[in-house]
GURO-129667 format. One line per 10 residues: for each residue x, y, z of C-alpha. Coordinates in pm, 1 decimal, padded with zeros to 6 digits. Example, Ala and Ser with C-alpha at 12.3 -4.5 7.8 and 13.67 -1.06 7.14 Angstrom:
01230.0:-00450.0:00780.0 | 01367.0:-00106.0:00714.0
This chain:
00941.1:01909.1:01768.6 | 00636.3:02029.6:01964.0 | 00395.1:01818.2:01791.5 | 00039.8:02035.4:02006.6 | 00144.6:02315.4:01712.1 | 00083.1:02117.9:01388.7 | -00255.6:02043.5:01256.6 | -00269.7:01722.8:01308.6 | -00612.4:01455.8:01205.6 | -00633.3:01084.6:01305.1
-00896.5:00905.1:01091.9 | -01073.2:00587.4:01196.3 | -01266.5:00385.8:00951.3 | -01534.4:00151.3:01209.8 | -01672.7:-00131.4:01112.2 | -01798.6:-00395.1:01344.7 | -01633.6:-00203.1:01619.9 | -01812.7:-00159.8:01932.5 | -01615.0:-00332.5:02195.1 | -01284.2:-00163.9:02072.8
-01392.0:00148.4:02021.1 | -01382.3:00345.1:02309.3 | -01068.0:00232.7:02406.9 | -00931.3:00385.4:02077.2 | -01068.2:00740.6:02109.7 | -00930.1:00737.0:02479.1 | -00577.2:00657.2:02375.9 | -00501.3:00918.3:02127.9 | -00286.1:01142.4:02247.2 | -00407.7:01468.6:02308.8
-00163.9:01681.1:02104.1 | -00391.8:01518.1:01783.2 | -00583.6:01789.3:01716.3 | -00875.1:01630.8:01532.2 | -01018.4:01254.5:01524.1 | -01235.6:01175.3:01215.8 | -01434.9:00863.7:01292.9 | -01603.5:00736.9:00992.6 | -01913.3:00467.7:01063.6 | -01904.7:00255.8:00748.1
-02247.3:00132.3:00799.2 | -02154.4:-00060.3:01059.2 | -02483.2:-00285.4:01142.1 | -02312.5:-00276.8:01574.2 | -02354.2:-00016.1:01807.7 | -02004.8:00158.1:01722.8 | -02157.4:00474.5:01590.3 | -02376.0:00496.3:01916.2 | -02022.7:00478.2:02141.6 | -01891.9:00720.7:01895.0
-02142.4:00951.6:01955.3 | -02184.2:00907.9:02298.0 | -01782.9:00994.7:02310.7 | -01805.4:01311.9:02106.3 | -02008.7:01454.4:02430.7 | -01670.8:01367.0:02628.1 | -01402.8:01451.6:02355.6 | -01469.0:01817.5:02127.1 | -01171.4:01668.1:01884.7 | -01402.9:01380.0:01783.0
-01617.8:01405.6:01439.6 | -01845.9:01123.8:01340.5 | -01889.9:01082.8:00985.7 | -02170.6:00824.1:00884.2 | -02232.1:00610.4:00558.9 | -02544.4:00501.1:00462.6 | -02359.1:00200.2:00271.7 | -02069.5:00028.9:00341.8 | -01813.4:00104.0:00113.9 | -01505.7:-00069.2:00257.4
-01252.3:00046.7:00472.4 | -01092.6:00226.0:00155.8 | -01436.9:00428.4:00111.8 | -01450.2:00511.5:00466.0 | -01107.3:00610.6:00436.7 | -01161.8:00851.2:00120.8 | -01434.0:01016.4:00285.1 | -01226.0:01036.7:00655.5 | -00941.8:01245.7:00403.7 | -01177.6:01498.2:00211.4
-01269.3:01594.8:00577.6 | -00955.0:01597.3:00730.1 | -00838.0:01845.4:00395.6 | -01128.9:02004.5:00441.1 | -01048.3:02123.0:00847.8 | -00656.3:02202.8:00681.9 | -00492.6:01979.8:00870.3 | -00124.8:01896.5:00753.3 | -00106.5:01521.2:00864.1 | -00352.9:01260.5:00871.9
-00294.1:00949.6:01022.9 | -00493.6:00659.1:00981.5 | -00572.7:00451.1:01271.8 | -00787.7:00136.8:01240.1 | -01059.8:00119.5:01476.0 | -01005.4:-00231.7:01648.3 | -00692.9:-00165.1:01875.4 | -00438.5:-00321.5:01652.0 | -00281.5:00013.2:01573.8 | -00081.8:00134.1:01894.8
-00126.3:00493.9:01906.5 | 00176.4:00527.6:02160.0 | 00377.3:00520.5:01812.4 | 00192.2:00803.0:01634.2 | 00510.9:01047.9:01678.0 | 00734.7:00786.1:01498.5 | 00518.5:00775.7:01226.2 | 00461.6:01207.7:01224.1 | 00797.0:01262.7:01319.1 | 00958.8:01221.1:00952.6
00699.0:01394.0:00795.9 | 00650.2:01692.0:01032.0 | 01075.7:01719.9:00942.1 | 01023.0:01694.4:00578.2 | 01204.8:01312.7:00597.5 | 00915.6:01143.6:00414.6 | 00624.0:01215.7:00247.0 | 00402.2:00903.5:00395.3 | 00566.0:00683.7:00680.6 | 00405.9:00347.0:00707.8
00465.8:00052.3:00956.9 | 00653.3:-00220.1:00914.7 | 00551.4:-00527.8:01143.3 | 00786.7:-00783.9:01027.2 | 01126.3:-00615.2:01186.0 | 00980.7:-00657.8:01560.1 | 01051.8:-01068.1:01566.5 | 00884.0:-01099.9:01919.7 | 00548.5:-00917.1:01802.0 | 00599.0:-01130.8:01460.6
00570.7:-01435.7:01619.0 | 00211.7:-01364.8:01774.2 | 00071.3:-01307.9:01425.8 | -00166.3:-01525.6:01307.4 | 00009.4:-01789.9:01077.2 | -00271.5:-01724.9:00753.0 | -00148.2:-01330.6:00803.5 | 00256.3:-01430.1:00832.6 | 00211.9:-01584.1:00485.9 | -00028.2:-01377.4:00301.8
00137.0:-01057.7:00397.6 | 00501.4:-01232.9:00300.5 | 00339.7:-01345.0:-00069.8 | 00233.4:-01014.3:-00112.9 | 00446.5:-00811.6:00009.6 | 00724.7:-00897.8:-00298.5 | 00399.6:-00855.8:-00548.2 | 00304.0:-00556.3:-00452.6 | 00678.3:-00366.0:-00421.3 | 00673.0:-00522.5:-00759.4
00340.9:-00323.7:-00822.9 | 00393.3:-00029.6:-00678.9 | 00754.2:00053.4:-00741.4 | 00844.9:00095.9:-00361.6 | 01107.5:-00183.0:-00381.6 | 01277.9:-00006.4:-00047.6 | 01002.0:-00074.4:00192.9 | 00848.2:-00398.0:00355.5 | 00503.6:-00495.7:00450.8 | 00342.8:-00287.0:00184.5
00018.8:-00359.6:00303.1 | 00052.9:-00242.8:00668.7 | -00275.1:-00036.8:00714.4 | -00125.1:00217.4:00976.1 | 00049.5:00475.8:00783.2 | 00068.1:00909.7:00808.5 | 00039.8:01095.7:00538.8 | 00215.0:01455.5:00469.5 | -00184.4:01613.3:00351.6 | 00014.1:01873.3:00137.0
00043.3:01535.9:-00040.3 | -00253.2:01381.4:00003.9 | -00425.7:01669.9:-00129.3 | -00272.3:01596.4:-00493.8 | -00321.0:01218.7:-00494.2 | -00682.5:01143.2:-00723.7 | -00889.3:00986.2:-00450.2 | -01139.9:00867.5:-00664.0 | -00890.6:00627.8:-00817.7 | -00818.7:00450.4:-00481.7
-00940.0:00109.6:-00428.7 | -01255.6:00142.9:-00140.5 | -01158.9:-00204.2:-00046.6 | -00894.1:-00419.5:00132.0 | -00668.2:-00317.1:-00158.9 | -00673.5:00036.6:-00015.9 | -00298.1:00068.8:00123.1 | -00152.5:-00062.0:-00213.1 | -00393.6:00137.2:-00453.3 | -00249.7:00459.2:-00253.1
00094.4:00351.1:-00255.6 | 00047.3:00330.5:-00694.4 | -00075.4:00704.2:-00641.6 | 00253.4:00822.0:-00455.9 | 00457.5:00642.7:-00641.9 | 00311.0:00860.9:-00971.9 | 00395.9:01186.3:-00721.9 | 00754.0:01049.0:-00643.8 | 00670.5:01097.3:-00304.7 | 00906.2:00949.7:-00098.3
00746.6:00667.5:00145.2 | 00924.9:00525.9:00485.9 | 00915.2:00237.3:00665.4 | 00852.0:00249.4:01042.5 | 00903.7:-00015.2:01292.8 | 00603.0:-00085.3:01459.8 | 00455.2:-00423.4:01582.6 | 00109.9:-00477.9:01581.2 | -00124.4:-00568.0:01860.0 | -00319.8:-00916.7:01796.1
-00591.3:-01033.0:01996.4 | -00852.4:-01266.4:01912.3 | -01032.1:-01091.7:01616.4 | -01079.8:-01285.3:01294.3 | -00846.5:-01222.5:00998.5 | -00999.4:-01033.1:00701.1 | -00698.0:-01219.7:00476.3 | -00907.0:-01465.5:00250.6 | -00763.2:-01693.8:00046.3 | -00996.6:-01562.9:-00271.7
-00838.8:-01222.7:-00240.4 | -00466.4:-01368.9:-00177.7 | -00483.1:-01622.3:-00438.0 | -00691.7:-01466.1:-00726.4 | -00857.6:-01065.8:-00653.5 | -00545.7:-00913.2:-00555.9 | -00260.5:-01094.0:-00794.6 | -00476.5:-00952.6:-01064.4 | -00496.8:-00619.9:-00917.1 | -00133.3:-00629.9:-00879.6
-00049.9:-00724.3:-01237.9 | -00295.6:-00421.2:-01390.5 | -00096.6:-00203.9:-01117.4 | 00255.0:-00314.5:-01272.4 | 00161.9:-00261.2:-01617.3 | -00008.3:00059.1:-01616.1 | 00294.3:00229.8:-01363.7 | 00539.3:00073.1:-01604.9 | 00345.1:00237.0:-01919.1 | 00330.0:00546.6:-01739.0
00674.5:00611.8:-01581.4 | 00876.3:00459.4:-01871.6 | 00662.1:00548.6:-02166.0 | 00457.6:00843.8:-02067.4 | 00619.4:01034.7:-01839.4 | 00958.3:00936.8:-01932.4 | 01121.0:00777.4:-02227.3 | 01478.1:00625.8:-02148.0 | 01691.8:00237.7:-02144.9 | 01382.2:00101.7:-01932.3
01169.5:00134.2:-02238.9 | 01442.2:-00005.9:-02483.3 | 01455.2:-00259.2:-02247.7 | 01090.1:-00343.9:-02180.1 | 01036.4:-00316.1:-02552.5 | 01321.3:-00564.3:-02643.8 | 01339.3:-00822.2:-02368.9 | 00931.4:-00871.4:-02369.6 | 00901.8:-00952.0:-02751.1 | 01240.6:-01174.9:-02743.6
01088.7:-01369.5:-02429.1 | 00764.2:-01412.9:-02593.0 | 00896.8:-01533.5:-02923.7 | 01156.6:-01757.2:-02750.9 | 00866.8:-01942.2:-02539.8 | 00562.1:-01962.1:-02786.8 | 00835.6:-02062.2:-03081.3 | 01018.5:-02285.5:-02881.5 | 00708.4:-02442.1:-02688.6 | 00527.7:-02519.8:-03052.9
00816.5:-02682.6:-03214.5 | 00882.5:-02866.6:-02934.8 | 00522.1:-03032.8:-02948.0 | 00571.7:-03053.9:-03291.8 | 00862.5:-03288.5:-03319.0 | 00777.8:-03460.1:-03046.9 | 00448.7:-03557.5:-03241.8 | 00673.9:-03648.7:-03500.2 | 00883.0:-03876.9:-03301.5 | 01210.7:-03716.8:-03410.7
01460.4:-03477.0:-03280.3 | 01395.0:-03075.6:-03345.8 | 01690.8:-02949.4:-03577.3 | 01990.3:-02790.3:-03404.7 | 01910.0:-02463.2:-03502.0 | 01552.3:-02456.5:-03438.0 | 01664.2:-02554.5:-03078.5 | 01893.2:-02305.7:-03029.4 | 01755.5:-01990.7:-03146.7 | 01426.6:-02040.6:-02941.0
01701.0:-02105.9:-02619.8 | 01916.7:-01777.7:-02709.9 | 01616.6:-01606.8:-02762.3 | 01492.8:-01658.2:-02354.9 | 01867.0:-01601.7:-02228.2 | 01889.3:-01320.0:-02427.7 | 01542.4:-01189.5:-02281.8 | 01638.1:-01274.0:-01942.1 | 01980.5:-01103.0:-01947.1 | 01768.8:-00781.5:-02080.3
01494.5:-00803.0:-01860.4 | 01742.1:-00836.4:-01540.5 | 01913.8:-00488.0:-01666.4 | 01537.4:-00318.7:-01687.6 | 01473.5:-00489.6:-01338.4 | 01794.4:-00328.4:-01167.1 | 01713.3:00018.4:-01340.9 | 01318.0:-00008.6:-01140.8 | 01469.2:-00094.7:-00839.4 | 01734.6:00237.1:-00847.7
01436.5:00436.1:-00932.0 | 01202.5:00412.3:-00657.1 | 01174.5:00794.3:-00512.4 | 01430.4:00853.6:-00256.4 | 01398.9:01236.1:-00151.9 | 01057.0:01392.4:00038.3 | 00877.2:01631.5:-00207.8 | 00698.1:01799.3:00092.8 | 00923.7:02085.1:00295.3 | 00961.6:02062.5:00681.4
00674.5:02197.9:00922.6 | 00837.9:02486.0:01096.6 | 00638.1:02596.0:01405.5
């Protein structure tokens, strides 16, 4: 596909850019028909080089905030304008040189056919490029990855949280963007939102380019801001898709196994510190009806499992681009 006749934006959240920068805005190709930087109140010089580039490059639009809002807010604000100039993909590129834009048409390419609705990257099936990430990043993105397909629903894709993604904007256009995170949980907030649409997301192989720069992974947000997130995520799309939207075994399931697990551990926890205060042994039947009570749960709660997993959207809701 001749990808000079689609409408195609690339939007660049900057933050503490400056020295990476310019050698962004000269890589993308030049069948990208519009590149939306946004300047997140960065306190550098990025918006100056931005500027200065906009002189050299008519494609380039420099959207400033007098805030920062995080690279999710920069992001919201890069896709009303990209909706706004009708474009029917929007890419996100990061503005530090990590993204690669030589693999923009493997990410478009899907979407543009009508393949995907949103095709994402997915570092972790280049080995070589795997082994030069930073070791904090290896594990962090590994623990979260199985949270967040958890979360989300998208139990077919892998490294959830890779920031360099496309987006069909027919879709885009009907996801609530005030509801998206404006922080680091930006990728995963959107990924809820399709998942609501039944868009269809695909993974891309793409490695990532690491350098020197200083991982934005903390341990706070790993260990307590985003497993919290996460679990909110889970139970509202569960509420939604299996009570809301739909009513079916899932629900029977959830609305079983849940109760029958709860019961089985608070019962069989309290009797437990009961007799043992006691000093004598727990009854046969109070030891077994706590015990068939979790197996039972579990064997439940494994059936409502496989029925998530077989339900994650497997067909694009967007048509092909003809041109």
């Amino acid at each position: 596909m001749d990808f000079s006749k689609l409408i195609i934006a690339v939007v660049i959240p900057a933050y503490r850019v400056e020295g990476e920068i310019e050698a962004v805005l000269q890589g993308i190709p030049e069948y990208i028909r519009q590149i939306i930087v946004v300047d997140d109140a960065s306190p550098d010089a990025s918006a100056g080089r931005v500027a200065a580039a906009t002189a050299l490059d008519n494609r380039i639009t420099l959207l400033r905030h007098n805030k920062n809002l995080g690279v999710g807010g920069a992001m919201i604000t890069g896709f009303q304008k990209a909706l706004a100039l009708n474009a029917e993909i929007v890419i996100k590129l990061d503005g530090d040189g990590q993204m690669d834009p030589l693999y923009i048409p493997r990410l478009i390419a899907p979407l543009a056919e009508g393949e995907a609705d949103y095709a994402k990257g997915n570092r972790f099936r280049d080995f070589h490029s795997l082994q030069q990430m930073p070791l904090v990043r290896r594990i962090g993105n590994l623990g979260l990855s199985f949270l967040t397909k958890a979360a989300t629903g998208y139990w077919n894709i892998f490294d959830p949280t890779n920031g360099y993604f496309a987006i069909r904007a027919d879709v885009l256009a009907q996801l609530p963007l005030e509801k998206i995170d404006k922080g680091y949980f930006f990728e995963t907030s959107m990924l809820s939102q399709l998942y609501l649409l039944d868009a269809f997301v695909m993974d891309v192989t793409i490695p990532a380019r690491y350098r020197n720069e200083t991982s934005s992974l903390s341990i706070y947000r790993v260990l307590i801001e985003f497993p919290f997130k996460l679990m909110r995520m889970l139970i509202r799309r569960m509420i939604l898709k299996y009570f809301i939207f739909d009513f079916s075994m899932m629900a029977i399931y959830l609305l079983a196994g849940i109760p029958l697990l709860l019961f089985g551990l608070i019962f069989g926890i309290t009797k437990w510190v009961q007799y043992a205060q006691l000093g004598i042994a727990a009854p046969t039947g109070t030891v077994i009806l706590p015990t068939l009570s979790v197996i039972l749960a579990i064997q439940i709660l494994l059936s409502a499992i496989e029925i998530d997993l077989n339900a994650a959207p497997r067909k694009a809701i967007s048509k092909a681009l003809t041109k």
